[in-house]
Backbone as a chain_set.jsonl record, in Angstrom:
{"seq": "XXXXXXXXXXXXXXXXXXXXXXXXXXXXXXXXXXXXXXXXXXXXXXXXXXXXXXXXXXXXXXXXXXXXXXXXXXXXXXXXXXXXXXXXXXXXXXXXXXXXXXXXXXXXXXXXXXXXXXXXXXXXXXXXXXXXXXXXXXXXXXXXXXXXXXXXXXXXXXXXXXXXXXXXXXXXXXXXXXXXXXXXXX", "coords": {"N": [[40.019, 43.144, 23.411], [42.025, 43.165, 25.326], [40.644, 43.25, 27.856], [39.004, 40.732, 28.026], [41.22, 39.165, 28.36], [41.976, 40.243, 30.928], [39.921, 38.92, 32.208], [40.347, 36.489, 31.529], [42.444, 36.084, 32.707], [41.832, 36.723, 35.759], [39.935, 34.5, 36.138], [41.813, 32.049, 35.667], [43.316, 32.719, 38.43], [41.212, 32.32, 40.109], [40.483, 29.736, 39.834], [42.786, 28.723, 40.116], [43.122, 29.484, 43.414], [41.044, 28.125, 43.872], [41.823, 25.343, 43.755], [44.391, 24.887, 44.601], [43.782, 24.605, 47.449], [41.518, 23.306, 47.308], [42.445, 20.453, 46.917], [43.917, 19.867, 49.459], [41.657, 18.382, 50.713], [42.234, 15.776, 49.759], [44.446, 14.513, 51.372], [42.807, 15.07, 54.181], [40.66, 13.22, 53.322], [42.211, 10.521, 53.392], [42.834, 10.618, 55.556], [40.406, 10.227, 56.947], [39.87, 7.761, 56.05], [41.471, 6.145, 56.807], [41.463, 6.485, 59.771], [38.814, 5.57, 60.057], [38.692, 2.612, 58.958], [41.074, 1.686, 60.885], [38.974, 2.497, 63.264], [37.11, 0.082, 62.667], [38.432, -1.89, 62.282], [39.473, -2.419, 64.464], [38.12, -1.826, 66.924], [35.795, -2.191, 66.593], [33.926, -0.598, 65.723], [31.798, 0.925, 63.818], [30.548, 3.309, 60.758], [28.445, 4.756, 58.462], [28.416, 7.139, 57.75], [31.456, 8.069, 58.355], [32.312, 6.631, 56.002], [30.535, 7.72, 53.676], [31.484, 10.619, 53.928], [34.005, 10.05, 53.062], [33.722, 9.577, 50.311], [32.43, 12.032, 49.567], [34.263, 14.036, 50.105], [36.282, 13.087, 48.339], [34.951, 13.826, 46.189], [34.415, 15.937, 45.957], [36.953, 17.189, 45.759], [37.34, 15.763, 42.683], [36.032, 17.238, 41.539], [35.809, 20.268, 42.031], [38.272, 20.926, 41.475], [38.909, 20.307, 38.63], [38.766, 22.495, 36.721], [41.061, 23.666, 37.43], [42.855, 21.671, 37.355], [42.648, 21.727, 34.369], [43.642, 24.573, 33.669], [46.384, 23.69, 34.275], [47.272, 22.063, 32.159], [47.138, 19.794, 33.03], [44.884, 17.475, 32.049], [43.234, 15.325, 30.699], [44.44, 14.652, 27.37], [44.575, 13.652, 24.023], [47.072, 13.755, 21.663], [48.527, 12.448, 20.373], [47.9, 13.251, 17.203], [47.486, 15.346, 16.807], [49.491, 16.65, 18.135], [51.609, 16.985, 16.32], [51.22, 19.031, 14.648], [51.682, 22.578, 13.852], [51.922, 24.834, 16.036], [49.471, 27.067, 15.895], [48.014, 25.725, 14.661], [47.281, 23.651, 16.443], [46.087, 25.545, 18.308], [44.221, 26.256, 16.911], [42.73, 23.79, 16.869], [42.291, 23.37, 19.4], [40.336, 25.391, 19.879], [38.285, 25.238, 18.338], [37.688, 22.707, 19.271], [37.006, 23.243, 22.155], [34.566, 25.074, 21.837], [32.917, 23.333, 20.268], [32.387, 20.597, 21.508], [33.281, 20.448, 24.241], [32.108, 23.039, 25.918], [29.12, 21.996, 25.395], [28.331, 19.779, 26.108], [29.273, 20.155, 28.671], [28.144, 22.188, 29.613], [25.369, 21.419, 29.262], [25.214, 19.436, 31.581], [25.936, 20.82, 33.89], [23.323, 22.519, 34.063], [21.54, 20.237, 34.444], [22.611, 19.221, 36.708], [22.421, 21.548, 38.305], [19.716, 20.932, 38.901], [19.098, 19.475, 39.859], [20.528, 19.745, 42.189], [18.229, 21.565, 43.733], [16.501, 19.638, 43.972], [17.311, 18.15, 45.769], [18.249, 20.097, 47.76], [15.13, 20.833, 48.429], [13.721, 18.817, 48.911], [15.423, 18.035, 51.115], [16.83, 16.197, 50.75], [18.273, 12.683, 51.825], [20.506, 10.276, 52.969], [19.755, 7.495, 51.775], [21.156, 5.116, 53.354], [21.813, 3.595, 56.571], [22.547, 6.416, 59.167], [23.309, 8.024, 57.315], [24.908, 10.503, 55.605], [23.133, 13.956, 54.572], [22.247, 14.682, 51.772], [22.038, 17.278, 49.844], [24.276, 18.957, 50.015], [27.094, 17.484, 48.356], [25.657, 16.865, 45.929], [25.556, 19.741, 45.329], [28.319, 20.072, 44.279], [27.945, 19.515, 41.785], [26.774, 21.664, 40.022], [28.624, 23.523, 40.818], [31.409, 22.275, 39.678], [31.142, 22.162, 37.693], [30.658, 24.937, 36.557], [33.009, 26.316, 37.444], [35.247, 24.64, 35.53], [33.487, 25.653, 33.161], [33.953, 27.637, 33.261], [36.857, 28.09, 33.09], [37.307, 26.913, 30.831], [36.511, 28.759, 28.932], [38.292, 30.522, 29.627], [40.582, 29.672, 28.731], [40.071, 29.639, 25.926], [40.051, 32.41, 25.423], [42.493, 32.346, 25.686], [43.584, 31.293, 23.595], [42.549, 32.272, 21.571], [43.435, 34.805, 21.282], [46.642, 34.315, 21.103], [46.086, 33.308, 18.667], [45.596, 35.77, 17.76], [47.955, 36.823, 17.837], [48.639, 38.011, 20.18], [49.752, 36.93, 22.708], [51.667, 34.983, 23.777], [51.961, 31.067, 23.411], [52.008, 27.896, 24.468], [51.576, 24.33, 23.157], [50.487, 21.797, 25.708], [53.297, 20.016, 27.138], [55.254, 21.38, 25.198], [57.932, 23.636, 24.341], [57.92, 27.561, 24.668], [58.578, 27.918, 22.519], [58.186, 27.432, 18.539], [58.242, 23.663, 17.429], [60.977, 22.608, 15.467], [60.268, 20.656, 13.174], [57.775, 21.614, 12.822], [55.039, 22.537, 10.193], [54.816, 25.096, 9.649], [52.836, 28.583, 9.947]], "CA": [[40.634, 41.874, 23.751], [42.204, 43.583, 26.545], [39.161, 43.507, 28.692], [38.995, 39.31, 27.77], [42.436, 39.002, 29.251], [41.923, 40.427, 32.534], [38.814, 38.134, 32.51], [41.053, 35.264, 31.962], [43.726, 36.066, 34.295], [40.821, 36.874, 36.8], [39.424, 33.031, 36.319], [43.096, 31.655, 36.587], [43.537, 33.15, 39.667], [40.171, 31.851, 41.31], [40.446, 28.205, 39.51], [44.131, 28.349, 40.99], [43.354, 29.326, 44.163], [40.317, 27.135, 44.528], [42.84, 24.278, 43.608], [45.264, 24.989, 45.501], [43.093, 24.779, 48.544], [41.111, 21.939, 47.608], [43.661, 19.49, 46.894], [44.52, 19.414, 50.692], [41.08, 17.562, 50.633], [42.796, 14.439, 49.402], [44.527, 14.364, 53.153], [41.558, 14.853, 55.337], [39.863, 11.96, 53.046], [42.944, 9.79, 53.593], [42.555, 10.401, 57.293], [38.843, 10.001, 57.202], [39.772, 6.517, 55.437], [42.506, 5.348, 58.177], [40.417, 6.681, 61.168], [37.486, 4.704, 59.987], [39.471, 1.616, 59.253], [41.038, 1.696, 62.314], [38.085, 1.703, 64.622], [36.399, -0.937, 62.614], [38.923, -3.572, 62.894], [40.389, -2.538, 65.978], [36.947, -1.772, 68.215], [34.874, -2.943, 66.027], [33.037, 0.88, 65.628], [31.725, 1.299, 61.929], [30.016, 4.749, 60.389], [28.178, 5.108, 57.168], [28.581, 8.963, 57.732], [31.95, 8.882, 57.616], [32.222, 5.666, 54.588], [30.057, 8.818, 53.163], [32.22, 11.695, 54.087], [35.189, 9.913, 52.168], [32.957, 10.088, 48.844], [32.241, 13.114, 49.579], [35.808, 14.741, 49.878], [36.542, 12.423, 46.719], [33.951, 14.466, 44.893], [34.843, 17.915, 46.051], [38.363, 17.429, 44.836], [37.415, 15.503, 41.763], [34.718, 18.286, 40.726], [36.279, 21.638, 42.405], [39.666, 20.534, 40.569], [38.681, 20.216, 37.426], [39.44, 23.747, 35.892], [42.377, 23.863, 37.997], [43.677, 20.785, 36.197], [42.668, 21.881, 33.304], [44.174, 25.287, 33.82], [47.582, 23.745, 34.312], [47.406, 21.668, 31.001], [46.731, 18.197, 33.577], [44.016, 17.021, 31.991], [43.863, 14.028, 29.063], [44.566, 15.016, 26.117], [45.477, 12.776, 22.58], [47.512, 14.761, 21.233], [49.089, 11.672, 18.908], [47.677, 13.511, 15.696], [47.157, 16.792, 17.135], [50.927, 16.856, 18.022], [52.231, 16.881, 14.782], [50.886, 20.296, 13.782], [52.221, 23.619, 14.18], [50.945, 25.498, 17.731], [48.836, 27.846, 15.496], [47.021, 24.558, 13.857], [46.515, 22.913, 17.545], [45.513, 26.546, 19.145], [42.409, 25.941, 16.074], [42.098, 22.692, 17.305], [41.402, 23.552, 21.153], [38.989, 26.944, 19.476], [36.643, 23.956, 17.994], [37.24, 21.561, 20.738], [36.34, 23.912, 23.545], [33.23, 25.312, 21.582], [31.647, 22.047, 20.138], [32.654, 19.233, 22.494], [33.159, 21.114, 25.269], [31.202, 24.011, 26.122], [28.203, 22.23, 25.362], [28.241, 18.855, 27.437], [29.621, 21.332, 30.515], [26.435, 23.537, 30.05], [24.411, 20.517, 29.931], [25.754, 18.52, 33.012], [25.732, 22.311, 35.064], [21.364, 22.66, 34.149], [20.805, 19.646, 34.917], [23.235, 19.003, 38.258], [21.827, 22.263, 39.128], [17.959, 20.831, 39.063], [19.375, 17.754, 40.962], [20.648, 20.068, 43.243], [17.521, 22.448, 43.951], [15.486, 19.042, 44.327], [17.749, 17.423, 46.962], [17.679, 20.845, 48.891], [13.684, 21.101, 48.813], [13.185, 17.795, 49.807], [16.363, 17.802, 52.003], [16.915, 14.556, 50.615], [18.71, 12.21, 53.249], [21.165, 9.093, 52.101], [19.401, 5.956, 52.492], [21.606, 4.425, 54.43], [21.712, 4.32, 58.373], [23.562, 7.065, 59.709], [24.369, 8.133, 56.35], [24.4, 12.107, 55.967], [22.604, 14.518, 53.973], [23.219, 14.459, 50.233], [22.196, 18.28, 48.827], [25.965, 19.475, 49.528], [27.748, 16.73, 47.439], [25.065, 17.256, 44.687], [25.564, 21.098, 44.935], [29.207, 20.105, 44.298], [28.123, 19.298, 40.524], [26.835, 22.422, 39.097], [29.426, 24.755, 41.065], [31.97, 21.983, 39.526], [30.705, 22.453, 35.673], [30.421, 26.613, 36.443], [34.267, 26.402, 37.378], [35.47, 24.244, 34.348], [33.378, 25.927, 31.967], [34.673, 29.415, 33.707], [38.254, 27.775, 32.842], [37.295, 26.928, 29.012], [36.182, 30.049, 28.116], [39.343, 31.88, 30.074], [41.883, 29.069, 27.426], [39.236, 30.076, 24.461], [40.433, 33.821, 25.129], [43.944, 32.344, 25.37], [44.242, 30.704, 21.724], [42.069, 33.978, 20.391], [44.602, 35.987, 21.678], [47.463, 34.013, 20.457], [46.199, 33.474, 17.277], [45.911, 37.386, 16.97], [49.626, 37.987, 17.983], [48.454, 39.268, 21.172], [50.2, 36.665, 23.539], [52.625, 33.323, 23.614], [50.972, 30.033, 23.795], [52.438, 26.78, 23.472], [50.416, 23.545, 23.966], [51.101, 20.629, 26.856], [54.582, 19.534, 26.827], [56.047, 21.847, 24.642], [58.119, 24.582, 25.187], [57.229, 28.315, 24.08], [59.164, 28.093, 20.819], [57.075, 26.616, 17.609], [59.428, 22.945, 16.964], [61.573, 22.938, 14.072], [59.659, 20.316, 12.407], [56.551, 21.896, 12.61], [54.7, 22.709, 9.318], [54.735, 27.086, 9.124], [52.203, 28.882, 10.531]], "C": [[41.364, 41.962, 25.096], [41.724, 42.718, 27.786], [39.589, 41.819, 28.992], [40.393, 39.096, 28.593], [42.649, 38.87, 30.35], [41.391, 39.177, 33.174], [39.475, 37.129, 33.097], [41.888, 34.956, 33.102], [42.624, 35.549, 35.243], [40.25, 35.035, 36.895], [40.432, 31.992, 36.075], [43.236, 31.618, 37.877], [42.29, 32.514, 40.414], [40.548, 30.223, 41.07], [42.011, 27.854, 40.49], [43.722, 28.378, 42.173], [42.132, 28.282, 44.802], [41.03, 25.544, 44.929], [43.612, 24.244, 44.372], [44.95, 24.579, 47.283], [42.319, 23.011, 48.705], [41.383, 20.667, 47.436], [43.571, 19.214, 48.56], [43.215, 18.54, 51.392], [41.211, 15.736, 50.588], [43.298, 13.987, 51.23], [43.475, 14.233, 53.95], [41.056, 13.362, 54.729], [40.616, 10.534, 53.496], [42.76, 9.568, 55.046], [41.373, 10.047, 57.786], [38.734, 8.367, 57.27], [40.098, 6.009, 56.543], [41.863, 5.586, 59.29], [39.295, 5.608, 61.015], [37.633, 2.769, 59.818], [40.202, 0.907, 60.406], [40.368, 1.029, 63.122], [37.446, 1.018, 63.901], [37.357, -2.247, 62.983], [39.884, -3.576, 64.591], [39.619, -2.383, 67.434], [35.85, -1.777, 67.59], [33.291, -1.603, 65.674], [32.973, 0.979, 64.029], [30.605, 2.401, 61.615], [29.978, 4.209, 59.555], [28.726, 6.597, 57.218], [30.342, 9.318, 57.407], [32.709, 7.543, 56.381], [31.795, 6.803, 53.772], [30.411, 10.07, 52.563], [33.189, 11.315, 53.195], [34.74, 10.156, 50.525], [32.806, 11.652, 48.356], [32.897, 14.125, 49.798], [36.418, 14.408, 48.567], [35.879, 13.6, 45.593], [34.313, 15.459, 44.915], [36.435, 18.528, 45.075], [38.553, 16.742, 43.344], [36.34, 16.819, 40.874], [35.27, 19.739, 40.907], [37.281, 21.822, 41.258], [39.422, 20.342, 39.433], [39.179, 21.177, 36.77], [40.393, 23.989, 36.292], [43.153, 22.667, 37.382], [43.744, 21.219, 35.099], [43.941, 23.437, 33.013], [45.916, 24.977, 33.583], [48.111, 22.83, 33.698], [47.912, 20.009, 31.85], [46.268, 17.31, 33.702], [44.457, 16.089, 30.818], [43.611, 14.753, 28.398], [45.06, 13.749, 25.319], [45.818, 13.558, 22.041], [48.618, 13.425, 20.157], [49.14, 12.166, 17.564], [47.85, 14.909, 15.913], [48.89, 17.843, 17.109], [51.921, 17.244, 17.195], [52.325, 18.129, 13.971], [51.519, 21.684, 14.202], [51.372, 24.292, 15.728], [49.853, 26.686, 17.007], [47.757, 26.712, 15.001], [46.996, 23.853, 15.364], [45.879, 24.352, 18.39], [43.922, 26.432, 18.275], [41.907, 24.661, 16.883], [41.286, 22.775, 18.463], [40.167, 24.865, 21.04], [37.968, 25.675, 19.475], [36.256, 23.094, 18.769], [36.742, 22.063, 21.395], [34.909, 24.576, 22.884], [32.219, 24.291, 20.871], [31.931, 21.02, 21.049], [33.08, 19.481, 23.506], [32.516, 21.44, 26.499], [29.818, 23.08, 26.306], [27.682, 21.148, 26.082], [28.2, 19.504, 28.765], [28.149, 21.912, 30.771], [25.491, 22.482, 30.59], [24.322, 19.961, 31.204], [25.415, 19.945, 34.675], [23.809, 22.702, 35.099], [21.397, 21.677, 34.772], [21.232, 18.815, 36.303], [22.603, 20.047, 39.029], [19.902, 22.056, 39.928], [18.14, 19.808, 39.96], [19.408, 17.922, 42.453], [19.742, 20.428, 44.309], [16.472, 21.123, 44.607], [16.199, 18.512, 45.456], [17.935, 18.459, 48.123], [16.253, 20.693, 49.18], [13.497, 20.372, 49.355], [14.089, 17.224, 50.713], [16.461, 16.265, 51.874], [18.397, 14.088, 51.62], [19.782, 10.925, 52.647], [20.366, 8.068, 52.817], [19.866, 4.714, 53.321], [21.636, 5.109, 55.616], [22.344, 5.336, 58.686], [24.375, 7.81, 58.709], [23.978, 9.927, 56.65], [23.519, 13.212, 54.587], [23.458, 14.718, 52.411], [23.366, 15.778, 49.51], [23.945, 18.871, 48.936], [26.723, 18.963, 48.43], [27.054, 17.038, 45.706], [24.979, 18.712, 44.098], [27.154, 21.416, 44.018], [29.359, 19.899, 42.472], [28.423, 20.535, 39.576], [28.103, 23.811, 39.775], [30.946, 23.741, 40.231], [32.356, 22.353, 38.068], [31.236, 23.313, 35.812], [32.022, 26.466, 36.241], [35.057, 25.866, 35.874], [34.825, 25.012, 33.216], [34.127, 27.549, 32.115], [36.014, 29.034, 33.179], [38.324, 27.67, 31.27], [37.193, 28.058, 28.845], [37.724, 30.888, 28.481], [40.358, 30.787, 28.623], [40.711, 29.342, 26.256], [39.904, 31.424, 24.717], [42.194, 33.542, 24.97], [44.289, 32.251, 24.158], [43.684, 31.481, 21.056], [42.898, 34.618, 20.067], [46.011, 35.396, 21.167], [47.092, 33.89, 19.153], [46.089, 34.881, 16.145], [47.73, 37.951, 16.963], [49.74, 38.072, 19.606], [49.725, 38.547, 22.574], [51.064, 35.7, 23.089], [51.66, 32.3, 24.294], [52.048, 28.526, 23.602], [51.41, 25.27, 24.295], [51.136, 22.431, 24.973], [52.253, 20.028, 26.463], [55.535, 19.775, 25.687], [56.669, 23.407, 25.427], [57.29, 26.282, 24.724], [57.405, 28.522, 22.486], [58.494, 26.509, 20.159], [58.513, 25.272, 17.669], [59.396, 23.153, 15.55], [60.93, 22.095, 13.013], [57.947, 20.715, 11.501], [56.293, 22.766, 11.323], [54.65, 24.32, 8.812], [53.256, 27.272, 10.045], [50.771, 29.211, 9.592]], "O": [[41.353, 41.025, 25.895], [42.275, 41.827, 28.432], [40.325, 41.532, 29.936], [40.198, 38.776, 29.765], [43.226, 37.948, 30.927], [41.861, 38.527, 34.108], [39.498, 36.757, 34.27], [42.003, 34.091, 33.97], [42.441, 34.363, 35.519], [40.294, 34.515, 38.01], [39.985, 30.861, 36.264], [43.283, 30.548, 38.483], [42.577, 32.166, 41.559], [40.873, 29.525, 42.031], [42.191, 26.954, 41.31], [43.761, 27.222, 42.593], [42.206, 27.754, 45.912], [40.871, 24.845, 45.929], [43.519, 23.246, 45.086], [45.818, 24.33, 48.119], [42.405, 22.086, 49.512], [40.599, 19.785, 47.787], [43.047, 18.136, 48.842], [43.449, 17.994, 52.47], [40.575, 14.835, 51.134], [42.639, 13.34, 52.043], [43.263, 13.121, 54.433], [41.029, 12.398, 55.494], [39.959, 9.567, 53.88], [42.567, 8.48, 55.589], [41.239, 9.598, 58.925], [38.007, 7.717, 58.021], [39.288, 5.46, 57.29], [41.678, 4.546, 59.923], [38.998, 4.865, 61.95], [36.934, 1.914, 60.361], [39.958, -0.239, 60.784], [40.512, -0.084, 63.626], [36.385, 1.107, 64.518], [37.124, -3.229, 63.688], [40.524, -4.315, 65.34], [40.047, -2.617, 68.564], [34.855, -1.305, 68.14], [32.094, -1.814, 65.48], [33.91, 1.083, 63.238], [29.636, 2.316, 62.368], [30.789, 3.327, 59.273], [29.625, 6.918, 56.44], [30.736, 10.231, 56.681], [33.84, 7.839, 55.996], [32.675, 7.09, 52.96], [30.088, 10.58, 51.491], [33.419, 12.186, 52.355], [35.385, 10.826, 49.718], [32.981, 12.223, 47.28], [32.33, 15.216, 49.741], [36.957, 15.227, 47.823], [36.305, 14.021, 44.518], [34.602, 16.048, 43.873], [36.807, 19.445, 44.343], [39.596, 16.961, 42.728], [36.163, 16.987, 39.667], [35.195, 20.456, 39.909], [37.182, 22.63, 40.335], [40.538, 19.936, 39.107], [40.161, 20.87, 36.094], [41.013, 24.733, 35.531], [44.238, 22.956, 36.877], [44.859, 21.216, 34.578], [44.92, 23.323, 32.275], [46.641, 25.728, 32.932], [49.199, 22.415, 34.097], [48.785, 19.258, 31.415], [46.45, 16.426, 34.54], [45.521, 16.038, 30.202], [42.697, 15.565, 28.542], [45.817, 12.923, 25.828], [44.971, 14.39, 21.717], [49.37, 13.831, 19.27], [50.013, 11.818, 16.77], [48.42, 15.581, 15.053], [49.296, 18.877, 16.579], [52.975, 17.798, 17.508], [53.077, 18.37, 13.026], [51.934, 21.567, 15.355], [50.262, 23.984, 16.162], [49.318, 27.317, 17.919], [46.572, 27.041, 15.032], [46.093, 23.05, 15.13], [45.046, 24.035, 19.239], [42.811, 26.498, 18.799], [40.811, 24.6, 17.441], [40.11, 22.45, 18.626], [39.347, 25.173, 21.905], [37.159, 25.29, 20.32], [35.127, 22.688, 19.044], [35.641, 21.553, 21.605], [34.004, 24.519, 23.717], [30.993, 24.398, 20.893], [30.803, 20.54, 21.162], [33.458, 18.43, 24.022], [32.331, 20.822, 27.547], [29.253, 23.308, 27.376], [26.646, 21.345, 26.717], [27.365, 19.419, 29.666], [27.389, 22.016, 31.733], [24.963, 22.427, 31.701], [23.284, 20.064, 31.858], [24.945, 19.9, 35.812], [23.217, 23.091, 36.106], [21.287, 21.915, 35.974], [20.508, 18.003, 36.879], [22.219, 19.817, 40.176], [19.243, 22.598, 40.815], [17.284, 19.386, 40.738], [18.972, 17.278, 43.407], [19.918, 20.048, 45.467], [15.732, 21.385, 45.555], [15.402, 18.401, 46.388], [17.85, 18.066, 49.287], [16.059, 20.372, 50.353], [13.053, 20.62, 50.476], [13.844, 16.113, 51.184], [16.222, 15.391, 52.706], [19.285, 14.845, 52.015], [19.559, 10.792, 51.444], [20.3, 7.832, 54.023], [19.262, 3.74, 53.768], [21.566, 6.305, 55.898], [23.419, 5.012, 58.18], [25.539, 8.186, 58.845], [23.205, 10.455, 57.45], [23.562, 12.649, 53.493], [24.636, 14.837, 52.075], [24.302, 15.918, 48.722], [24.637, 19.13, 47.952], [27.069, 19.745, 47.545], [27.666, 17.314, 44.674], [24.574, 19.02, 42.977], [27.356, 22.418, 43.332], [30.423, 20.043, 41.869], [29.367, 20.733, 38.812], [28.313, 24.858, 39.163], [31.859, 24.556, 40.098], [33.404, 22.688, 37.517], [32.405, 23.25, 35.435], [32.453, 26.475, 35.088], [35.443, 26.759, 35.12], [35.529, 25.103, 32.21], [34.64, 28.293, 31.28], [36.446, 30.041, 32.619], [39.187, 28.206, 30.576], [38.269, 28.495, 28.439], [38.198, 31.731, 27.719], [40.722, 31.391, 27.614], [41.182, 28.595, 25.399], [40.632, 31.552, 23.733], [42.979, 34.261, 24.353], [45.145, 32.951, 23.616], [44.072, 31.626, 19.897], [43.214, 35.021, 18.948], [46.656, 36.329, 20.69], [47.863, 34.431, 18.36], [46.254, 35.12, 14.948], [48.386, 38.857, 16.447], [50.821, 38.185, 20.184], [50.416, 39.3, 23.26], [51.191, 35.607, 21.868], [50.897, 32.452, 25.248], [52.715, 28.302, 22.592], [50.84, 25.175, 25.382], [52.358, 22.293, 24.922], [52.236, 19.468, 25.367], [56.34, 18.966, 25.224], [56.277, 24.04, 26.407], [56.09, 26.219, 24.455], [56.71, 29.038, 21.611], [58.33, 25.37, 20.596], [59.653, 25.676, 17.898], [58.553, 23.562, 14.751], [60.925, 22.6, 11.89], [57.347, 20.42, 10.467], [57.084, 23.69, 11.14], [54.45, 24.618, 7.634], [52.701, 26.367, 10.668], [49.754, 29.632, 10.143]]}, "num_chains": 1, "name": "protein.A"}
């Protein structure tokens, strides 16, 4: 279990620092926006490429970011019913969640973003609009988006293993590390 640990850390540490990094995405897109705004109403200059480019910073930081949200317990959750239960009865909950409803959408969406991808390199597919720019990057942005997120499930699947052996402290989103006093026993 050891071993699994490191792992996790190890895919913390990349999901963090990918996050960390590609967040500052949001800025450039903002500037991409106001630059392009700008010279349309002010010299009357208009780009698809970079109308394009703003999508396409959108995506990087909505797809890169993903396990890095998730990572830092920023993602939705209902936790209305879930809430209620002891942190040993929601650490089961996120075991079953992350391996049936999960895991297995992620896998899917990562095959078949990756075949999306492989075809918009071969045929260097192009955006149909004027001036627009090449699309395989944005579409490569799927299955490296999945890989990351599902790299992030599996590292919180070794977390709630490992807490439910003893091995570590866990507590779930918006609690602290100590079980609450209402909560049902373990």
């Amino acid at each position: 279990m050891n071993a699994l640990l490191r792992f996790s850390r190890a895919i913390d540490a990349v999901n963090s620092a990918i996050g960390r990094t590609v967040y500052w995405l949001i800025l450039i897109a903002v500037l991409v926006s106001a630059t392009n705004a700008t010279l349309r109403f002010t010299v009357n200059i208009a780009s698809n490429a970079w109308l394009e480019l703003q999508w396409y910073l959108f995506s990087a930081v909505f797809l890169l970011c993903a396990g890095y949200t998730y990572l830092h317990k920023a993602h939705v959750r209902i936790d209305l019913v879930a809430g209620r239960f002891s942190f040993r009865t929601q650490a089961w909950i996120d075991v079953v969640g992350i391996i049936l409803f999960m895991l297995p959408p992620c896998a899917l969406i990562l095959w078949h973003g990756w075949d999306a991808y492989l075809l918009a390199w071969t045929t260097n597919e192009q955006s149909s609009d004027a001036g627009g720019l090449v699309r395989w990057p944005v579409k490569l942005l799927i299955p490296v988006g999945f890989a990351l997120l599902i790299a992030q499930a599996l590292s919180e699947l070794v977390k709630r293993i490992a807490f439910l052996k003893g091995l570590i402290e866990w507590s779930p989103p918006g609690h602290q590390t100590e079980e609450p006093a209402s909560a049902g026993g373990q």
